[in-house]
MDTraj code that builds the backbone (N, CA, C; nanometers):
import mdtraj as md
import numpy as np

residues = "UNK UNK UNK UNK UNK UNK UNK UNK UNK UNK UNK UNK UNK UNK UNK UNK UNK UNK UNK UNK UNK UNK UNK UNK UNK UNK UNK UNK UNK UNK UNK UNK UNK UNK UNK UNK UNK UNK UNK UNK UNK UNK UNK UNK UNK UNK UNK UNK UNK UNK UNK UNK UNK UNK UNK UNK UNK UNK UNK UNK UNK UNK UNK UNK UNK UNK UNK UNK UNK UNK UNK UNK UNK UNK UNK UNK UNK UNK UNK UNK UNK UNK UNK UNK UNK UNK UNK UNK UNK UNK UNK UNK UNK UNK UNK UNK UNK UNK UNK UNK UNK UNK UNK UNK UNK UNK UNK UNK UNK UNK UNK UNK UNK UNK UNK UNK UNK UNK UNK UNK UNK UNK UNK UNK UNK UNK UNK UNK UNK UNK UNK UNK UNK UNK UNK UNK UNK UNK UNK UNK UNK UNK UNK UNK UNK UNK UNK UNK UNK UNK UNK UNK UNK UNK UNK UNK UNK UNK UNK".split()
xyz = np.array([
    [1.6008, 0.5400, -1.8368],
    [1.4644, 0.5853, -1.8502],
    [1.3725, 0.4694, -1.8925],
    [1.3951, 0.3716, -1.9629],
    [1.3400, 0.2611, -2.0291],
    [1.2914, 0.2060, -1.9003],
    [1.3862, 0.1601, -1.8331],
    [1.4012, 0.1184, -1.7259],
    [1.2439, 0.1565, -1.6156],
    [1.2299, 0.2835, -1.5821],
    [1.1793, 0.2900, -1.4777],
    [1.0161, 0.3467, -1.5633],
    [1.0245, 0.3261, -1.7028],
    [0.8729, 0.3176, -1.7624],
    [0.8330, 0.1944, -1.7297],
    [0.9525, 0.0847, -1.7629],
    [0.8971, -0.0487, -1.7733],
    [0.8621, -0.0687, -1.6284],
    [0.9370, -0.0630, -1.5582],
    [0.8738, -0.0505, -1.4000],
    [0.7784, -0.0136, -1.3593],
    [0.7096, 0.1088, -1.4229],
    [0.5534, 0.1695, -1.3982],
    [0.4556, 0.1269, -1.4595],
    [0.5123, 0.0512, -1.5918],
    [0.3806, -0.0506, -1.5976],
    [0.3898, -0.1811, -1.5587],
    [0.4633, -0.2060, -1.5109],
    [0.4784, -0.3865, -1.4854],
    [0.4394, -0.3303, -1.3434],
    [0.4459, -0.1965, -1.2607],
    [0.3585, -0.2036, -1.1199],
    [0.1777, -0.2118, -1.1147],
    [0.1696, -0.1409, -1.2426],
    [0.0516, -0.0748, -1.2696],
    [-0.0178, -0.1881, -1.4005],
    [-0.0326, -0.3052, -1.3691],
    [-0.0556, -0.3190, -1.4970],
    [-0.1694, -0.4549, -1.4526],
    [-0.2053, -0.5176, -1.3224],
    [-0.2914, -0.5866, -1.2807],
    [-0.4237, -0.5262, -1.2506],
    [-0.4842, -0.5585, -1.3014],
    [-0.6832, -0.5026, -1.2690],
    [-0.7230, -0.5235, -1.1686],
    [-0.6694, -0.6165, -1.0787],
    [-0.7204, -0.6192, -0.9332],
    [-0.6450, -0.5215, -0.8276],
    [-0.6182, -0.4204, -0.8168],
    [-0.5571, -0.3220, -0.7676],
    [-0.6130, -0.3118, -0.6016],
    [-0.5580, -0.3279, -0.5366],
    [-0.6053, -0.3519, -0.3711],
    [-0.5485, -0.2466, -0.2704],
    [-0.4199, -0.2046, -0.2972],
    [-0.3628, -0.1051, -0.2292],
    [-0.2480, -0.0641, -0.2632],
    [-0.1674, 0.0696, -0.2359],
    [-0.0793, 0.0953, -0.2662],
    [-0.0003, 0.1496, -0.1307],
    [0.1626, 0.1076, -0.1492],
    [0.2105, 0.1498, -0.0404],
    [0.3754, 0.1819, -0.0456],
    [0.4396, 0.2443, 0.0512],
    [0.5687, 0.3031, 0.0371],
    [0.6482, 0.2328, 0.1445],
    [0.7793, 0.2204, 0.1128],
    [0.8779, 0.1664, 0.2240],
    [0.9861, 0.2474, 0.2049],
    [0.9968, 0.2623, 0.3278],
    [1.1892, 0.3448, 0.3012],
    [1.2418, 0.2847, 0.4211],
    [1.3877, 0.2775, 0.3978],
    [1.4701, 0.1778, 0.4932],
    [1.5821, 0.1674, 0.4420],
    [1.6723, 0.1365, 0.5915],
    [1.8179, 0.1162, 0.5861],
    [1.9059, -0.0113, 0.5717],
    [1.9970, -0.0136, 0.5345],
    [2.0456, -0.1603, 0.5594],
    [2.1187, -0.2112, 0.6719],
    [2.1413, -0.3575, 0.7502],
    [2.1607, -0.4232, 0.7875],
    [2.2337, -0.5164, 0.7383],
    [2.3456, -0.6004, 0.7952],
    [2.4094, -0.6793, 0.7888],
    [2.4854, -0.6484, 0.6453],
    [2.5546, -0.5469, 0.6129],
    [2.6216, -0.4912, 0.5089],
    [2.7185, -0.5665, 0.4849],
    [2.7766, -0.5948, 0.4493],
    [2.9169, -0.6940, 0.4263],
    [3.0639, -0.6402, 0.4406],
    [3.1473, -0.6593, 0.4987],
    [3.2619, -0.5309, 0.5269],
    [3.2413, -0.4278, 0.5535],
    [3.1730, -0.3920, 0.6062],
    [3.1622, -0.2193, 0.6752],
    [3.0150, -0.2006, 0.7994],
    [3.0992, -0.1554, 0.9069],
    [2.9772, -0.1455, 0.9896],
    [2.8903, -0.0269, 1.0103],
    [2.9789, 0.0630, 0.9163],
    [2.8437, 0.1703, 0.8555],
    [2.7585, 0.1732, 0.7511],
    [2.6304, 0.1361, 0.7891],
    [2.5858, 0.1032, 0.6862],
    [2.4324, 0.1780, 0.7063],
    [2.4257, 0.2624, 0.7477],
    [2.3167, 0.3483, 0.7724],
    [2.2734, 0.4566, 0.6665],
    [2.3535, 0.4625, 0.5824],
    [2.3227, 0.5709, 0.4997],
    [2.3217, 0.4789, 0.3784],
    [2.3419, 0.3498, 0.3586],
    [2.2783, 0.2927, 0.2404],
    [2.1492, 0.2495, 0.2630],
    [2.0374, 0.3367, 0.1248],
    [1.9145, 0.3195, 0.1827],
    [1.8291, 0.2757, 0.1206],
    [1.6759, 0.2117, 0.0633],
    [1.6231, 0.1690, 0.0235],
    [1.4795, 0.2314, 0.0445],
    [1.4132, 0.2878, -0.0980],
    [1.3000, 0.3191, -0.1345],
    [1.2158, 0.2495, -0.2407],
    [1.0724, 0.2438, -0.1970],
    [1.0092, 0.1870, -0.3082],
    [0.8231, 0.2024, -0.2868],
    [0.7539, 0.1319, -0.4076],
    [0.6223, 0.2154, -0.4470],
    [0.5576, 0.0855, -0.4639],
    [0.4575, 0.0339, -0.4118],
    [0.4256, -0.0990, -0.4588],
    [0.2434, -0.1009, -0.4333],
    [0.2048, -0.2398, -0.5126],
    [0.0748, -0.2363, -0.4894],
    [0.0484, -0.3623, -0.4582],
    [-0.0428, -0.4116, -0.3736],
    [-0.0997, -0.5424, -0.3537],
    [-0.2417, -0.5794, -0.3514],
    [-0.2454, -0.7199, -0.3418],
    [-0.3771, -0.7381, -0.3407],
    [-0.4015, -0.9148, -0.3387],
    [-0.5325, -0.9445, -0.3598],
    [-0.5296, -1.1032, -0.3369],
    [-0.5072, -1.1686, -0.4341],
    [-0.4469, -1.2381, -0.4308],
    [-0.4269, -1.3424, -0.5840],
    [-0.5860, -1.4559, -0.5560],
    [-0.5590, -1.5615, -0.4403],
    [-0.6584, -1.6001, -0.4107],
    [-0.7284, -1.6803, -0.3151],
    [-0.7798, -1.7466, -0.2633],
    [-0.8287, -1.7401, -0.1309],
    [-0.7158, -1.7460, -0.0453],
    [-0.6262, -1.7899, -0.0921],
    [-0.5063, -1.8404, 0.0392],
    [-0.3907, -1.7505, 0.0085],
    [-0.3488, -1.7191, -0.0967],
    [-0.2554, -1.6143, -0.1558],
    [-0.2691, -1.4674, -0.1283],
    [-0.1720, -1.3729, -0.1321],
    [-0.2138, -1.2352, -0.1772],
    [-0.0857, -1.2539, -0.3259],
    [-0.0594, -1.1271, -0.3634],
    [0.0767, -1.0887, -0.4655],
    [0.0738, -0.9496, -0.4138],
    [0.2349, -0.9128, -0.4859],
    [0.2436, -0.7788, -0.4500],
    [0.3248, -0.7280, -0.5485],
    [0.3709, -0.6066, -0.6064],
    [0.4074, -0.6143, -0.7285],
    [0.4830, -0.4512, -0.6518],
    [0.6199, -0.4096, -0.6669],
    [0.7492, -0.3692, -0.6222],
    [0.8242, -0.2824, -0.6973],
    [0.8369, -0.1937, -0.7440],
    [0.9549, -0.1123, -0.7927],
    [1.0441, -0.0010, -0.6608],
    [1.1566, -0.0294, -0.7175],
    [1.2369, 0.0508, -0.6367],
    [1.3786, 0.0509, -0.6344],
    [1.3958, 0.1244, -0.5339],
    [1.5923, 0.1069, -0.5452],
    [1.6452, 0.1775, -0.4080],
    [1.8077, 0.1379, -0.4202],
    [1.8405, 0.1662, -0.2723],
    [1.9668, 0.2509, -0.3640],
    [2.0295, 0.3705, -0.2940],
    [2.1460, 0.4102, -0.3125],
    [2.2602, 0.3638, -0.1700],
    [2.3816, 0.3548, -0.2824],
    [2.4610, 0.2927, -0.2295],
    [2.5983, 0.3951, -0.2355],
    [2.6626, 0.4139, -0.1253],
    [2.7954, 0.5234, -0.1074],
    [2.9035, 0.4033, -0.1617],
    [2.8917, 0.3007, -0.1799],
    [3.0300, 0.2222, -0.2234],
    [3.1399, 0.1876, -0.0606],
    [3.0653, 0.1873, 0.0494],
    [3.1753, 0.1784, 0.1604],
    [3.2014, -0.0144, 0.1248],
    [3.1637, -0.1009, 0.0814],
    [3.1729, -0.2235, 0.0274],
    [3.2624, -0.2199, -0.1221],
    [3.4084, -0.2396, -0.1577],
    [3.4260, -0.2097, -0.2701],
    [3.3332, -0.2737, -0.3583],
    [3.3393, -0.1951, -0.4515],
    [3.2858, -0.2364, -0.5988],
    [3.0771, -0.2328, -0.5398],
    [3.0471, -0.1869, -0.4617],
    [2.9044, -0.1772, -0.4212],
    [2.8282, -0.0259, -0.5070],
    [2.7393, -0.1105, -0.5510],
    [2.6550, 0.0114, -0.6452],
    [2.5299, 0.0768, -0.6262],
    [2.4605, 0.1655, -0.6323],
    [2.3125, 0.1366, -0.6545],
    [2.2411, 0.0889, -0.7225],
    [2.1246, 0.0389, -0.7289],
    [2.0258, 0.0071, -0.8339],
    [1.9000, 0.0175, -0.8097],
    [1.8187, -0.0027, -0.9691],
    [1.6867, 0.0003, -0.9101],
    [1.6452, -0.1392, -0.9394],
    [1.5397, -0.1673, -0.8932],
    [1.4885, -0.2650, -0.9202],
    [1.2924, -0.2796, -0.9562],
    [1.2338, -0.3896, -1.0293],
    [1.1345, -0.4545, -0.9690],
    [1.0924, -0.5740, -0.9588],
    [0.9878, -0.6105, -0.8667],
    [0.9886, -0.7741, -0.7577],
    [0.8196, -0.7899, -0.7956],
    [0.8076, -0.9005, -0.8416],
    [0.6546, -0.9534, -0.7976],
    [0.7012, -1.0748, -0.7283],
    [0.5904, -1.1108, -0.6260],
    [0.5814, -1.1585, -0.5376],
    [0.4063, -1.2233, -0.4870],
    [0.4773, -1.3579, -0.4515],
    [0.2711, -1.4479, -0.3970],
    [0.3566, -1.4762, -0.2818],
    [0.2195, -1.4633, -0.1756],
    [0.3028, -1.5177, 0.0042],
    [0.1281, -1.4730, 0.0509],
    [0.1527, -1.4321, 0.1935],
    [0.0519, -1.4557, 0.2725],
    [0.0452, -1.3559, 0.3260],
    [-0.1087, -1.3095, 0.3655],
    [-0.1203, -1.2143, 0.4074],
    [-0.1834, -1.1571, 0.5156],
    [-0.1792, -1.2042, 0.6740],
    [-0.2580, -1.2136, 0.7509],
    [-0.3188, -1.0853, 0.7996],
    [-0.4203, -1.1090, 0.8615],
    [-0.4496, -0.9695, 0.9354],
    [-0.5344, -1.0349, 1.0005],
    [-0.5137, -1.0133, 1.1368],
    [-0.5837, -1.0369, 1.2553],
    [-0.6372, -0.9239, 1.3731],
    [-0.7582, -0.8650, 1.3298],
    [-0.8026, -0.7557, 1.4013],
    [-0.7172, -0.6460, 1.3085],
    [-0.6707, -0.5903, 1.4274],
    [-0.6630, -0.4997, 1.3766],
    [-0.4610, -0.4801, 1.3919],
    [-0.4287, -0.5959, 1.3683],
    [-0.2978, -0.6246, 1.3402],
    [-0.3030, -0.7455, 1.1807],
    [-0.1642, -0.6689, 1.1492],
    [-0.1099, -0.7888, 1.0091],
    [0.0525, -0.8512, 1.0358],
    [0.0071, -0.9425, 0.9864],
    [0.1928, -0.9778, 0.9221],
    [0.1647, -1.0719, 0.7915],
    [0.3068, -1.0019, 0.7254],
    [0.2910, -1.0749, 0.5737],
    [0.4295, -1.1184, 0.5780],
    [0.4959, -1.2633, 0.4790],
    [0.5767, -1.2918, 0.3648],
    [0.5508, -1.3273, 0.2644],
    [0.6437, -1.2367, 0.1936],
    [0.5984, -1.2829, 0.0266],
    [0.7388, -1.2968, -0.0210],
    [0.7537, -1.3672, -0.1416],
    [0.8786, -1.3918, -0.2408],
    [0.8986, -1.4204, -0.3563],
    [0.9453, -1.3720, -0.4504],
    [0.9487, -1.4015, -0.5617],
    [1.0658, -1.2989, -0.6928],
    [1.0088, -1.3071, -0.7894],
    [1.1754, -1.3235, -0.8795],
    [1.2012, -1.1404, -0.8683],
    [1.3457, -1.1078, -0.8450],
    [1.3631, -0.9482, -0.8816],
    [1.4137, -0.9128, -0.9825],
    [1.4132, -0.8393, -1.0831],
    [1.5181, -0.8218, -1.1798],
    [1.5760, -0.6740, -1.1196],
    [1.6932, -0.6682, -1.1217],
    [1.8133, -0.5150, -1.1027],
    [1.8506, -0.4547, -1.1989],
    [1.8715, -0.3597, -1.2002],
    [1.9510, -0.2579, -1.3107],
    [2.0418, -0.2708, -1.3104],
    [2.0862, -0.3027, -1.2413],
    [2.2194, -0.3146, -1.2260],
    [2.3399, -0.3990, -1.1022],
    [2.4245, -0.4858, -1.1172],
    [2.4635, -0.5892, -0.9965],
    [2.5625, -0.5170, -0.9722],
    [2.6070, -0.5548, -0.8569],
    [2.7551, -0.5105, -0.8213],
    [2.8734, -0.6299, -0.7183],
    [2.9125, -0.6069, -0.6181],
    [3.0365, -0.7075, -0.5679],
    [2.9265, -0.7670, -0.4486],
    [2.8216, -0.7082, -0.4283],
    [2.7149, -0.7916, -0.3180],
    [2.6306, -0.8566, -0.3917],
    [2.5819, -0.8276, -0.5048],
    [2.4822, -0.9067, -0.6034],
    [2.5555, -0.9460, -0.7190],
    [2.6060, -1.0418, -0.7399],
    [2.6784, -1.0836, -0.8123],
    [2.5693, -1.1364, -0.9609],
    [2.4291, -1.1005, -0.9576],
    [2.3493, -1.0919, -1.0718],
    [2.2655, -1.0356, -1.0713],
    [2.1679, -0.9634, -1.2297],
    [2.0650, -0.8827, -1.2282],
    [1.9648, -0.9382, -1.1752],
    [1.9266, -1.0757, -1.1970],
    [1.8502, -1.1613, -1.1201],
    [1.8362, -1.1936, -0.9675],
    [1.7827, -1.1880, -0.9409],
    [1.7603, -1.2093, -0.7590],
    [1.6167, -1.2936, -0.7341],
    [1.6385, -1.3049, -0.5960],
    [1.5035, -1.3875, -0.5332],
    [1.4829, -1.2625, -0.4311],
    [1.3354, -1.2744, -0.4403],
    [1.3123, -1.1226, -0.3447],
    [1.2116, -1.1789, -0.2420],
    [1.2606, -1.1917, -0.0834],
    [1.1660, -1.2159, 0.0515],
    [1.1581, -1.0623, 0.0956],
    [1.0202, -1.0468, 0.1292],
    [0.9727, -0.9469, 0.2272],
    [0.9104, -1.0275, 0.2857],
    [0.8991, -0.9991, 0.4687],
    [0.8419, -0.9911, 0.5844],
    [0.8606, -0.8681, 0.6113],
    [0.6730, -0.8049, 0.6679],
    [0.6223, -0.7342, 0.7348],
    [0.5155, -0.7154, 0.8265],
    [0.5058, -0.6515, 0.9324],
    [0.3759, -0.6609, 1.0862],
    [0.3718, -0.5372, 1.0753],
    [0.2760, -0.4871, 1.1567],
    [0.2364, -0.3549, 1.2062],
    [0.0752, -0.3753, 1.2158],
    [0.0277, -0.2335, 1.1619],
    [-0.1055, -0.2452, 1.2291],
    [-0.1918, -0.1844, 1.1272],
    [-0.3712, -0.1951, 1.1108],
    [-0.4338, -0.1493, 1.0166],
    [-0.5752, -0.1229, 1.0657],
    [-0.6595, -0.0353, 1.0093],
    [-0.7685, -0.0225, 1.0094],
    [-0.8698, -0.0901, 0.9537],
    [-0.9833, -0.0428, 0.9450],
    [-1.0994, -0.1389, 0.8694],
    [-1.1095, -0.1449, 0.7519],
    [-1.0210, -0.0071, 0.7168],
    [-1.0551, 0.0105, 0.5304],
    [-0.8622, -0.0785, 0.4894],
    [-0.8309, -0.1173, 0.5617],
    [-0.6964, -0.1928, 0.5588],
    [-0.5666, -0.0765, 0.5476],
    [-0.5934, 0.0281, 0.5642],
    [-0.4727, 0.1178, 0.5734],
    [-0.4054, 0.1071, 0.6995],
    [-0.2546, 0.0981, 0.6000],
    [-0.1520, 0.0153, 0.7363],
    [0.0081, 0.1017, 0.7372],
    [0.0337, 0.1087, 0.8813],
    [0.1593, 0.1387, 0.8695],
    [0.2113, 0.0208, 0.9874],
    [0.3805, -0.0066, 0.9313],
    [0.4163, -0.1275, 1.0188],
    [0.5721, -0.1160, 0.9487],
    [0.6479, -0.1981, 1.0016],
    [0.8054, -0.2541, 0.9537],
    [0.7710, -0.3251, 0.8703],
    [0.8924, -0.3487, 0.8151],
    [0.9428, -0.4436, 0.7415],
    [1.0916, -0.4703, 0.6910],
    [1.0794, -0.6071, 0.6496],
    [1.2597, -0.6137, 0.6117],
    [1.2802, -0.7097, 0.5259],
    [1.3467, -0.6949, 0.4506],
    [1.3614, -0.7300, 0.2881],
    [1.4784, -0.7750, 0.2353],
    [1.5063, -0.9038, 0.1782],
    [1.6201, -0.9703, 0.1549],
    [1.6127, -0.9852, 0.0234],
    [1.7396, -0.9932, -0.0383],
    [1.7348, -1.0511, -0.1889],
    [1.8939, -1.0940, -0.1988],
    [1.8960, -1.1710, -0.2891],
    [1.9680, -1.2822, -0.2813],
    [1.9389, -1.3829, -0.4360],
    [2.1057, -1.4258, -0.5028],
    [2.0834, -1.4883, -0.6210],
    [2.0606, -1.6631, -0.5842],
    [2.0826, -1.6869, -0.4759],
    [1.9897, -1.8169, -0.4852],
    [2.1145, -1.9018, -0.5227],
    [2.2095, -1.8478, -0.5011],
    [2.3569, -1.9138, -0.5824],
    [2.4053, -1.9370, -0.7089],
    [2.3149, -1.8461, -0.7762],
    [2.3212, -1.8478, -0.8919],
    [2.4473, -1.8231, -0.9662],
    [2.5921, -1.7129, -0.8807],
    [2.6617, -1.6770, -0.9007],
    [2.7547, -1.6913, -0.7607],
    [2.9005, -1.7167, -0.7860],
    [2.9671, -1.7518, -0.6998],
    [2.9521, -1.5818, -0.5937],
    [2.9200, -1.4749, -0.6385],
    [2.8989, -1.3648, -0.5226],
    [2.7396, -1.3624, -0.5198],
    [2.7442, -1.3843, -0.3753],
    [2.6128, -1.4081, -0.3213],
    [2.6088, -1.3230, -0.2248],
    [2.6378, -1.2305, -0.1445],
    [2.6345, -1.1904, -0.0186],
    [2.4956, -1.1455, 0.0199],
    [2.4205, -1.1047, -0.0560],
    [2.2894, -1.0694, -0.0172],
    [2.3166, -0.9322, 0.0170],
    [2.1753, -0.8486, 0.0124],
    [2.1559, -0.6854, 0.0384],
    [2.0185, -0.7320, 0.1434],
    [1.9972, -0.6424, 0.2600],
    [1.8822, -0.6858, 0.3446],
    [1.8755, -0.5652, 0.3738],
    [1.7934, -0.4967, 0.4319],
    [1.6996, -0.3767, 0.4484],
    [1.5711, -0.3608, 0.5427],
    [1.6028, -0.3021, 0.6259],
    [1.4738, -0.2952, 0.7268],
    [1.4162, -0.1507, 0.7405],
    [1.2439, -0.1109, 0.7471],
    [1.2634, 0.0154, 0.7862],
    [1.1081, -0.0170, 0.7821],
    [1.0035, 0.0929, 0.7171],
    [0.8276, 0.1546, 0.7577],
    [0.7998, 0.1714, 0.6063],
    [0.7229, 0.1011, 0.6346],
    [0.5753, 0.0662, 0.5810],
    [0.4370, 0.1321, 0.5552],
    [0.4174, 0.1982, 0.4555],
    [0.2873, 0.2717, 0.4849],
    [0.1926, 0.1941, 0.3292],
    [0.0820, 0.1712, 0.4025],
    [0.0039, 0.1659, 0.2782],
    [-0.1337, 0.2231, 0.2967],
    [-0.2072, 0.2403, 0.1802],
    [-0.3332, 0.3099, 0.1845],
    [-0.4426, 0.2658, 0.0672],
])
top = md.Topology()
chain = top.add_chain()
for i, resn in enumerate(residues, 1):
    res = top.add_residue(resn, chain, resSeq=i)
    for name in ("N", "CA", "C"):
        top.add_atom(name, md.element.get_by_symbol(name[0]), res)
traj = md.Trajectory(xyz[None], top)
């Protein structure tokens, strides 16, 4: 419970508030098992510009995990993140990256610590409400001899 207060204010806790948006998605490139469709990934995030050349984006969430990877867990997590944020007409694409902390590691994240990349495209209106993909890597950076990485692709909505 500590956990996912501290998460709602470390989402909620910048004054420049620009948008808010949802992702849900599956994983990809699972490690030992080629079912990997039902491990899934949800999350609640807000962004906005850091500054002329920057945006940030600020991340809570978590993926559940069936364990078909021994020793594979769920967790939650949250990610802030500075990257770029294009929008051209009435299309975008963004990457952003930066530090994650987990609730919890398991035999694919071999630490609570992570490095968190999102890339995402799709499409938006004038008031910038967007729905589009995206896909999401995290990874200890080698911090720990288990590295395998968790990656995740799926939709994008923000408003």
């Amino acid at each position: 419970m500590k956990f996912l207060i501290a998460a709602f204010l470390f989402l909620f806790s910048t004054p420049s508030f620009a948008s808010i948006y949802l992702n849900w998605g599956t994983a990809f490139d699972y490690p030992g098992d080629s079912q990997y469709s039902d491990v899934q990934t949800y999350a609640l995030g807000h962004g906005g510009v850091l500054s002329k050349k920057f945006d940030y984006i600020l991340e809570a969430g978590g993926w559940k995990d069936p364990g078909h990877f021994p020793g594979a867990k769920p967790a939650l997590y949250t990610s802030a993140a500075i990257g770029l944020d294009l929008r051209l007409h009435e299309k975008y694409a963004s990457y952003f990256i930066g530090p994650s902390i987990l609730s919890d590691h398991d035999t694919i994240l071999g630490s609570n610590y992570q490095v968190f990349h999102k890339f995402s495209f799709g499409v938006r209106d004038e008031r910038d409400r967007r729905i589009g993909f995206f896909i999401k890597h995290w990874s200890n950076a080698g911090l720990t001899k288990i590295n395998y990485g968790r990656n995740f692709a799926g939709l994008e909505v923000a408003f």
